[in-house]
N, C-alpha and C positions, 0 to 999 in steps of 0.2 A: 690280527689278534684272534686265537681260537676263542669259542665261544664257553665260559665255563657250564660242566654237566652239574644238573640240580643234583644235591644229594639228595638221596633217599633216604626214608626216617625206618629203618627197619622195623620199629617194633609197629608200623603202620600196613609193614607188608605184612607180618604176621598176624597182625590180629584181623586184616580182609580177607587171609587165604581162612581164616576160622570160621569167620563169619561166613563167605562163600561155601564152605564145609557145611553149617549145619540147614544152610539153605537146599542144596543137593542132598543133602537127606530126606527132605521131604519131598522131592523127584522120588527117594531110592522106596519111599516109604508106601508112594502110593502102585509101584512096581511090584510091591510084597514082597520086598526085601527089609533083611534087618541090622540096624547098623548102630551101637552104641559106644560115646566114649564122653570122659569126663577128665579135664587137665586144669590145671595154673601155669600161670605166667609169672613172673617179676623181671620187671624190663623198668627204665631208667628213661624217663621224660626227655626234651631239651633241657630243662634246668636242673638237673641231674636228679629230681624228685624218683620218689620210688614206685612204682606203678602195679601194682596188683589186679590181674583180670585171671575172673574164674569163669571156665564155659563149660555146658554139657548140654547134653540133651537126654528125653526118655521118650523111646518109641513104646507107645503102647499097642496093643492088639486087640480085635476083640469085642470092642468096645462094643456093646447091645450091638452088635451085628452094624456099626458105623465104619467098621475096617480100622483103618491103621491110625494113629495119632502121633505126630511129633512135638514134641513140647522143648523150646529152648529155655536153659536154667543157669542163671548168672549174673555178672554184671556186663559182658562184651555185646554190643548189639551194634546195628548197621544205621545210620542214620538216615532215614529216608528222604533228605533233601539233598546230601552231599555225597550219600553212598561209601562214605568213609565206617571206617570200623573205629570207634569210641568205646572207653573205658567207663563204668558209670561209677560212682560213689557208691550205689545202692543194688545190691544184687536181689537177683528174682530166685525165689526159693525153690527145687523141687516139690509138687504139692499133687496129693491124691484125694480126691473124690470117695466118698464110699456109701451108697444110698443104702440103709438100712429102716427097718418097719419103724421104726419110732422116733428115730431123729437121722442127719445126716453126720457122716463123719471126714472130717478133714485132714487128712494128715499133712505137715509139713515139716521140708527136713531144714533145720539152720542151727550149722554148727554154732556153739558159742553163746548159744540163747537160752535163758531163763525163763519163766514163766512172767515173774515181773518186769522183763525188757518187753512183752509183746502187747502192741493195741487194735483190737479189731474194732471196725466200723461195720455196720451194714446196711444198705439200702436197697428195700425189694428183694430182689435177686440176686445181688453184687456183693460179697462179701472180701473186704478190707483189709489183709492182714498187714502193720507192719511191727517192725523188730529194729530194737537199735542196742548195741551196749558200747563200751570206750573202742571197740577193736574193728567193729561189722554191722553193717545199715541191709535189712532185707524190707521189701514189700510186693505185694502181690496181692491182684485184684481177681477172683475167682467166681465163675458163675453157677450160681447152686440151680438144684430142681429145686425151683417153688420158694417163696416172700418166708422171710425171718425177718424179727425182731431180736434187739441186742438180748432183751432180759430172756429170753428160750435161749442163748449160745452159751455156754463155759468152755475155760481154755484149759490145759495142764499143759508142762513141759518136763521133758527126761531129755537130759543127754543129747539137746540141743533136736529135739522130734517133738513140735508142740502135737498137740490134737486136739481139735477144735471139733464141739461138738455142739449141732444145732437142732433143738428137740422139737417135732412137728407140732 
């Protein structure tokens, strides 16, 4: 009796050649090469659930003379014990830094968000953001220059671009 071939779950193959992609980027990144790109998915489980994975990245340059930076942004990530590429519920936002004389400024991009969908936490150095409304769950843990306290931080939000602003 021939032996039957496992099938293969496509949408497993694509989201590790993704994953695999934005890992080689930061090979490409420390070469000083530049390389950006930002896509979705919707691809269909075993149980024919509907499956949403958004991935990017943002190579930065520059940075006070630290060279290149790749930052991966999404819900797609590589699971470091199985090495499989997983879908998360909760996507990681794009997020910018911006040290200015009297407080820091944070931007972050998540479509679909309100001012009142967002809650920051901070401890020390670590600053908390997360985000949820009926449709998209974001969080993201961001390391600031230098200890804040909640009551010095205020948030706004436009058009799904909060900015989170922490005053020295």
């Amino acid at each position: 009796m021939p032996k039957k071939k496992k099938q293969q779950n496509p949408a497993g193959g694509i989201l590790k050649g993704l994953t695999d992609l934005v890992e080689a980027l930061g090979d490409l990144a420390e070469k000083g090469e530049a390389f950006s790109r930002v896509s979705e998915i919707n691809l269909e489980d075993k149980k024919c659930n509907p499956i949403k994975g958004v991935f990017g990245f943002s190579i930065k340059t520059g940075l006070q003379g630290n060279g290149i930076k790749v930052e991966p942004f999404g819900n797609i990530r590589k699971d470091k014990t199985s090495g499989e590429s997983i879908v998360r519920e909760v996507r990681e936002p794009i997020v910018d830094v911006f040290e200015e004389e009297d407080h820091v400024l944070v931007v972050a991009e998540m479509p679909g968000i309100q001012t009142k969908n967002i809650r920051l936490s901070v401890k020390d150095d670590i600053l908390t953001i997360y985000a949820e409304n009926s449709e998209v769950k974001y969080r993201k843990e961001i390391l600031l220059p230098g200890n804040f306290t909640e009551d010095k931080i205020s948030v706004s939000c436009k058009n799904g671009i909060a900015k989170i602003k922490c005053n020295k």
